[in-house]
C-alpha positions in Angstrom: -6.6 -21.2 17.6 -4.9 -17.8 17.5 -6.7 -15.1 16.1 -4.6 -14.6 12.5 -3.2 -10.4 12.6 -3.5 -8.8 9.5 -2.4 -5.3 8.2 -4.1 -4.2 5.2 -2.0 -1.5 2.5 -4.5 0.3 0.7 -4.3 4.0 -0.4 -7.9 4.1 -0.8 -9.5 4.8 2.7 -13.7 3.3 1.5 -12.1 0.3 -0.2 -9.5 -0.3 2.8 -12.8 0.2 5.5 -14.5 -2.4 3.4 -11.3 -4.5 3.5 -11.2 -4.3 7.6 -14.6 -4.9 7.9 -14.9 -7.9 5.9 -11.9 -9.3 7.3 -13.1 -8.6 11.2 -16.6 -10.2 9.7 -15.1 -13.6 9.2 -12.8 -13.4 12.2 -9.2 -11.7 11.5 -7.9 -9.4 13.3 -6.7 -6.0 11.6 -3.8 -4.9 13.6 -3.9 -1.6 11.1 -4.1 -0.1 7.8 -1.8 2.1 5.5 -2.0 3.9 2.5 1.3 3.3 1.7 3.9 0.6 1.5 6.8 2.5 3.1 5.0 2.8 6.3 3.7 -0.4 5.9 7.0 -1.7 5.8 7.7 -0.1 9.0 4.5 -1.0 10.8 5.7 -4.9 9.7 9.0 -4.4 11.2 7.5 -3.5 14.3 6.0 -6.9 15.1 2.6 -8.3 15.9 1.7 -9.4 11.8 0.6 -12.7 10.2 0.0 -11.3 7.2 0.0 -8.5 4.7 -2.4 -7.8 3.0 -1.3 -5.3 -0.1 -2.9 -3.4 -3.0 -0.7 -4.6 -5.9 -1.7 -1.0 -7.6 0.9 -0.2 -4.9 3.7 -2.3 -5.8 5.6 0.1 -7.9 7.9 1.5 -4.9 11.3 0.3 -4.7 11.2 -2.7 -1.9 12.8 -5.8 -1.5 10.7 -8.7 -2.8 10.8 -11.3 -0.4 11.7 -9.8 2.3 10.8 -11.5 5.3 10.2 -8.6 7.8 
């Protein structure tokens, strides 16, 4: 099976470290991390994510919902 790639959005840099770590732990790979969900956004677009990973504390910019990127 293909490792699952995973980009984490966090604007806190300890809790997002602790986010990649325990995801590497159980096997994920963490393609990146951003503070932010605009450059998220464009780090999705480019390609090469499973799955986002978001802090909802984030959700309050002005996106799409259901965007499939």
């Amino acid at each position: 099976m293909e490792t699952q790639k995973i980009l984490v959005v966090e604007d806190e840099a300890l809790v997002a470290e602790d986010i990649r770590d325990t995801l590497e732990s159980l096997g994920f790979e963490v393609v990146d991390v951003c503070a932010s969900g605009e450059v998220a956004v464009a780090r999705a677009e480019a390609g090469g994510v499973d799955l986002v990973l978001m802090d909802l504390s984030l959700i309050h910019m002005t996106l799409p919902t259901n965007r499939e990127v």
